[in-house]
MILUM-714548 format. One record per residue: residue number from 1; residue in three letters; chain; x, y, z of N, C-alpha, C, O, CB in turn. Coordinates in steps of 0.001 Angstrom, whole numbers. Glycine has a CB too. Layout:
<r NUM, 'ALA', 'A', <X, Y, Z>, <X, Y, Z>, <X, Y, Z>, <X, Y, Z>, <X, Y, Z>> ...
***
This chain:
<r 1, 'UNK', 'A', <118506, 174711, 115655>, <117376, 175634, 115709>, <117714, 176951, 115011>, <116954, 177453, 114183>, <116968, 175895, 117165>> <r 2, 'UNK', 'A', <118886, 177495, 115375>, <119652, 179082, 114689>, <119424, 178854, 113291>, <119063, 179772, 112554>, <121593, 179390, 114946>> <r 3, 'UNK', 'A', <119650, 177463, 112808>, <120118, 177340, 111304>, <118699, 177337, 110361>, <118592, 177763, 109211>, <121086, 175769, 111062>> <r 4, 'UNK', 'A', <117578, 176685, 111266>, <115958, 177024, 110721>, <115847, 177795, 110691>, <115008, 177983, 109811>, <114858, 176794, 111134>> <r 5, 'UNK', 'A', <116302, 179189, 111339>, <115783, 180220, 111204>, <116207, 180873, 110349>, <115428, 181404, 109558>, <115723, 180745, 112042>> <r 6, 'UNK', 'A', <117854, 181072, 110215>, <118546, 181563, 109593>, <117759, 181567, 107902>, <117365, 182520, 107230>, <119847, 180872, 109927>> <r 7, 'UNK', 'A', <117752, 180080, 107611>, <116762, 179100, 106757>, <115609, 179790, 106118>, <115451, 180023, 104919>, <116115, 177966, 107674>> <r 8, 'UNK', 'A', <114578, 180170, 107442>, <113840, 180789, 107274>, <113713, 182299, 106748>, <112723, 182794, 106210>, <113530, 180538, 108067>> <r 9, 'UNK', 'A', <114886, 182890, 107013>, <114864, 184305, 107395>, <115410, 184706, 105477>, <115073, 185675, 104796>, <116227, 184795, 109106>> <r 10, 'UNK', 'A', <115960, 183998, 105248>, <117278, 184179, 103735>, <115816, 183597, 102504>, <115826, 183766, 101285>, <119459, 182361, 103835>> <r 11, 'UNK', 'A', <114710, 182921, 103321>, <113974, 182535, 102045>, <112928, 183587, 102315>, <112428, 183837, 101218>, <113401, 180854, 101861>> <r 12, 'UNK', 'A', <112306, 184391, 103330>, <111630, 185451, 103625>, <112754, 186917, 102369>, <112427, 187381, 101277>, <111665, 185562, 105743>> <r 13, 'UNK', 'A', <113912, 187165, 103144>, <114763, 188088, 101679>, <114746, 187912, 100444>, <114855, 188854, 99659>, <116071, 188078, 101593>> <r 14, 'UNK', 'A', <114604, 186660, 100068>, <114521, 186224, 98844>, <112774, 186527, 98351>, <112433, 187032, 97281>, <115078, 184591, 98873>> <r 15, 'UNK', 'A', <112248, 186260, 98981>, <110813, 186366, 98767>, <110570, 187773, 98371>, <110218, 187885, 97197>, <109978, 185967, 100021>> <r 16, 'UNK', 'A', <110690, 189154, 99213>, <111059, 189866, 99216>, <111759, 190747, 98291>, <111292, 191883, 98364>, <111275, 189595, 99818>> <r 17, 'UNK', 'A', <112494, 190667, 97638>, <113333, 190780, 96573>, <112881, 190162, 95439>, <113020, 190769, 94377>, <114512, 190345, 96853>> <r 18, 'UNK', 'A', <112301, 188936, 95444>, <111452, 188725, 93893>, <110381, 189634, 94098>, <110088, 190157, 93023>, <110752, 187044, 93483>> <r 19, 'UNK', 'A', <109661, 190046, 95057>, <108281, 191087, 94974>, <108542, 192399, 94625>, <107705, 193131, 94097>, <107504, 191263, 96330>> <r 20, 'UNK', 'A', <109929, 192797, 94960>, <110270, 194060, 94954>, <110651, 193955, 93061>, <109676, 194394, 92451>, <111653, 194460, 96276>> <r 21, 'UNK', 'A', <111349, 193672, 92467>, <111612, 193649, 91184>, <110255, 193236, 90045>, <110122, 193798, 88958>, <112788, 192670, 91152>> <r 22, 'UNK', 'A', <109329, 192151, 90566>, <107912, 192088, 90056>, <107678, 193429, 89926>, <108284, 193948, 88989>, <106830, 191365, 90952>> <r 23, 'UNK', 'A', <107031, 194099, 90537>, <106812, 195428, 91255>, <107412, 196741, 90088>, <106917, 197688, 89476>, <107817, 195370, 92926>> <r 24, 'UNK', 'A', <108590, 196184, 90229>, <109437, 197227, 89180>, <109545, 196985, 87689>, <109827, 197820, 86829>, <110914, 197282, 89576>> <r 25, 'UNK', 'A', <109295, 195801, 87541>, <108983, 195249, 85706>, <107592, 195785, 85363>, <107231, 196310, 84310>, <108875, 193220, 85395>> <r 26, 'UNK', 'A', <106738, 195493, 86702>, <105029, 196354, 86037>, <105051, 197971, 85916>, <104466, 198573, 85015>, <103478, 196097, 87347>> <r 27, 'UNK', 'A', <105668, 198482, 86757>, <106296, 199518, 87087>, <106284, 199845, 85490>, <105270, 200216, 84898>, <107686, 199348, 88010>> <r 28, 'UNK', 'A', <107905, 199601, 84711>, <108192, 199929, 83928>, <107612, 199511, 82839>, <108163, 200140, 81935>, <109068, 199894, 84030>> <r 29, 'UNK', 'A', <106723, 198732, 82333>, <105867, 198334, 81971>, <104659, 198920, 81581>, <104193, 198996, 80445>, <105820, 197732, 82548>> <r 30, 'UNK', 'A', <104018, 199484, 83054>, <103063, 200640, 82646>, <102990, 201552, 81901>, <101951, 201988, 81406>, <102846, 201201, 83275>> <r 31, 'UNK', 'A', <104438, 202079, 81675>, <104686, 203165, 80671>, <104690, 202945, 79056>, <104903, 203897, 78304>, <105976, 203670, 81008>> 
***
């Protein structure tokens, strides 16, 4: 059960971290 979550939790950071850098390519982009 720990390890689904764990599972869960590392593909939520990851998720996370591709949105955050998206974010920062339009970002820099805009300019």
């Amino acid at each position: 059960m720990s390890y689904r979550i764990r599972l869960f939790g590392m593909r939520k950071t990851l998720k996370l971290r591709w949105i955050r850098l998206f974010e920062k390519t339009l970002y820099l982009c805009s300019y």
